[in-house]
N, C-alpha and C positions, 0 to 999 in steps of 0.2 A: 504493500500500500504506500510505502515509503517514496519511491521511485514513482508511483503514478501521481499522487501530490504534491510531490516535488519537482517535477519535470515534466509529464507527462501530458498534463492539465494546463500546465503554466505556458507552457510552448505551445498547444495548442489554440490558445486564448490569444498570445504574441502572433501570432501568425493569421490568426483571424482577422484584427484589430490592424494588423497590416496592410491585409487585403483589402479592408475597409479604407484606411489611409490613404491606398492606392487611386482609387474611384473618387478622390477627394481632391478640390483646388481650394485656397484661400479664398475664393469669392465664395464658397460654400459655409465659409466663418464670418465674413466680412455682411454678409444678407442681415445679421441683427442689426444693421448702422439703418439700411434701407431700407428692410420690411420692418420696423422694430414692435407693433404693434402682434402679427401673430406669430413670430420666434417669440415673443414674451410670453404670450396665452401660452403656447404648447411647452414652453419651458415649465413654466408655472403648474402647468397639470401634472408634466410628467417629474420635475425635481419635487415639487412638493405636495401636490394633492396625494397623486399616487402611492407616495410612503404612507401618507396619514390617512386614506382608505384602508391601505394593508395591516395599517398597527390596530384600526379600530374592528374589522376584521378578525385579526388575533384573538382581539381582547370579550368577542361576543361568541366568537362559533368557539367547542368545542375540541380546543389541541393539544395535543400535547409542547409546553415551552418549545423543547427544539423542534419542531414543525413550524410553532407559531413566529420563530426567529426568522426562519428560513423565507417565509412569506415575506417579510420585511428585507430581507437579501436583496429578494427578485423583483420586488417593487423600486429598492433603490437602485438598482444594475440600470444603467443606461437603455437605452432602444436599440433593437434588435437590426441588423444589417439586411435583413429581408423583409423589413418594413417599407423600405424604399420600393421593392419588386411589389408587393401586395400596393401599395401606393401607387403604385403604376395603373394593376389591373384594374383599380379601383375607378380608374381615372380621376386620380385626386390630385395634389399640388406636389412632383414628384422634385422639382428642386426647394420646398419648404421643409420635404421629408427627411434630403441627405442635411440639410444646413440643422434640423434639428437633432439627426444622430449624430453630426460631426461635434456639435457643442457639447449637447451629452455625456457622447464619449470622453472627449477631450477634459472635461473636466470633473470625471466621473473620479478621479483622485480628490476632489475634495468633496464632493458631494457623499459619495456612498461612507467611507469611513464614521462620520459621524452621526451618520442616520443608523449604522447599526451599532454602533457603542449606544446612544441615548436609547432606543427602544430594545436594545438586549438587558440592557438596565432595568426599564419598567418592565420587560415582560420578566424577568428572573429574581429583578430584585437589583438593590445599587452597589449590593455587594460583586456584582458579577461585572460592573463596566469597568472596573480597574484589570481586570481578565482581558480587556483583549484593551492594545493600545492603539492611537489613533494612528500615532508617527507609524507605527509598523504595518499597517492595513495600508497607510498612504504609499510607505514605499512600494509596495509589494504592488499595489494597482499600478502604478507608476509605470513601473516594471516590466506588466505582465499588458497594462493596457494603454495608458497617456502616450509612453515612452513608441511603442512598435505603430503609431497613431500617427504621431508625427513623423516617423522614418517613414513610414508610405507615403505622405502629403511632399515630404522632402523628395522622395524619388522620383514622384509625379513631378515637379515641379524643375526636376535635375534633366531627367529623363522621360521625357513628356511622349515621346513617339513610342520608346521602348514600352514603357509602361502599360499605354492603352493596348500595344497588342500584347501584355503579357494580362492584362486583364480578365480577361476570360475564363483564364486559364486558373490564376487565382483565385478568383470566385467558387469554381469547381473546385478547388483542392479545400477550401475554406469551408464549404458545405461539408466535404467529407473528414474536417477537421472536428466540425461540427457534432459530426454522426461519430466520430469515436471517441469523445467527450462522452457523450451522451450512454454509449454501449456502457463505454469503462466506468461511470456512475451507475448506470446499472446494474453491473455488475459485482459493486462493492457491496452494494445493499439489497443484493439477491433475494437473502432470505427474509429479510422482514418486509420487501414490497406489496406483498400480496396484506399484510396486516394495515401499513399507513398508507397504500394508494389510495381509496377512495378519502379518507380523508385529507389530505393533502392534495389530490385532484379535483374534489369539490370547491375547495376556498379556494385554488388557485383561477377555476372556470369561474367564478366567482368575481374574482377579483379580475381577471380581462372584461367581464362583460360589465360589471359597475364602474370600470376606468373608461371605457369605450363610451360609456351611455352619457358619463358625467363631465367628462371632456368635450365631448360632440354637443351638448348642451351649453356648456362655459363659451365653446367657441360662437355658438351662434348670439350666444349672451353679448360678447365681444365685436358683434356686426360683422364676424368675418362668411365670404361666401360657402357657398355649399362643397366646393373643392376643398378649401379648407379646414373645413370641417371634420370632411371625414379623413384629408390628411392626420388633423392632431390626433381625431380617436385611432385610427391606426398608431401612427406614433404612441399611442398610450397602453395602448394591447398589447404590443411585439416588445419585449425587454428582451435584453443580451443575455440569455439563459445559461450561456458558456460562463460569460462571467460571473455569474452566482452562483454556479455550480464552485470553480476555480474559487470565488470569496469564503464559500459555507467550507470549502476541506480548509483551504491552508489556515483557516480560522477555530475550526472545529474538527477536522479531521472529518471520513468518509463515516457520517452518525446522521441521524437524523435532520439536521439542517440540511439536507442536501434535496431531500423528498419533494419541497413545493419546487423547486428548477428544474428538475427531474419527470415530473408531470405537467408541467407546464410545457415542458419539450415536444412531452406527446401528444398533449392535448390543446393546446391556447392555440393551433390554427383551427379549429374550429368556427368559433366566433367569429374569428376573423375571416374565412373563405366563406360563411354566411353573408357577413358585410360586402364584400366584394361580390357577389353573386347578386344582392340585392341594388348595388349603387352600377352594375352593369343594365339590370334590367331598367331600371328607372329612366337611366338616361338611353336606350333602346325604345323606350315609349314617347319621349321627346319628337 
């Protein structure tokens, strides 16, 4: 387990986060100057609504602490790199979608660190936040996600012809980067799946479709258009499941934190291919 938490997860994540990088220019960070109005909304939903749906969450349904921790992982983990592709099908606002994964991402070294010290705190108690420290969670994101973030934006930026044809290609490795994150999580916590899947599955379905529903409402709150719209609720559904899988071991080891990322993997496209099935036919009857 040693070797798969320590390398195996972390590299996987680095290289996802890369390939993200990749697909990335500076005007894709630079769009909060000029659009600043919905980069605010969907920031807003996804750094902080979203956490504090997940903590309240926790605190109502029926979990066990580490499960209910873990829900709080996945809520603060950035946005997912396939939210930009669903954003597409969606036909929603697909350069609003990479400019809000790229900030996200980007600064998902100070965002997530202290969103899971304060509600590991309340869910466990204040004895448990001196357990995990913030400096050491920052580095390690840093590391595993800020850091391999900006070395793709720099290659694009270096190597701008190379890149876009190596893009593709990256993408595919990145999925399958993806997929064996996802396996090797499985596999650690083989035998007790069958006991906390559906719990852990339920709050997670849960928590996609109450951040989906609640954001796509914020936004229209906000005057923004109907593309918009359903840009942020996707933005709000799709979290980087790699990297709260990657936060809950090096944090917790391969234990129960790991479960709400883990079903989330396999379940949160759900809702989401709902959504996009429904905002295809809509605009088909146009």
């Amino acid at each position: 387990m040693g070797v798969v938490v320590d390398l195996v997860m972390p590299a996987s994540l680095a290289f996802i986060m890369f390939a993200l990088g990749v697909g990335l220019t500076l005007e894709d960070f630079l769009r909060v100057f000029k659009h600043p109005r919905e980069i605010l909304v969907g920031l807003l939903c996804q750094i902080v609504l979203l956490p504090a749906v997940a903590l309240a969450l926790a605190f109502v349904w029926p979990l066990a602490p580490e499960i209910a921790i873990g829900v709080v992982i996945l809520a603060a983990a950035p946005g997912g790199p396939t939210s930009n592709l669903f954003t597409r099908f969606a036909n929603g606002d697909v350069a609003l979608s990479v400019s809000l994964t790229a900030i996200s991402s980007l600064f998902c070294v100070l965002t997530v660190p202290p969103i899971v010290v304060l509600s590991s705190g309340l869910i466990l108690g204040s004895a448990a936040t001196g357990e995990i420290a913030i400096a050491d969670t920052a580095i390690r994101l840093f590391l595993m996600a800020t850091l391999p973030v900006i070395a793709g934006v720099l290659f694009r930026r270096m190597a701008e012809d190379l890149a876009i044809r190596a893009q593709p290609s990256l993408i595919l490795l990145a999925a399958l980067a993806f997929v064996l994150v996802l396996t090797v999580a499985v596999l650690q916590v083989w035998e007790q799946l069958p006991t906390f899947f559906a719990q852990s599955g339920f709050v997670t379905l849960a928590l996609v479709v109450a951040m989906m529903s609640l954001s796509y409402a914020i936004a229209a709150g906000a005057q923004l258009d109907r593309k918009r719209r359903v840009t942020i609720s996707i933005e709000c559904g799709l979290q980087n499941a790699t990297l709260a899988i990657a936060v809950a071991t090096s944090l917790f080891g391969a234990g129960l934190e790991m479960f709400p990322a883990i079903t989330y993997g396999l379940i949160a496209y759900l809702p989401i291919v709902a959504v996009v099935l429904a905002q295809r036919r809509a605009r088909s009857l146009y």
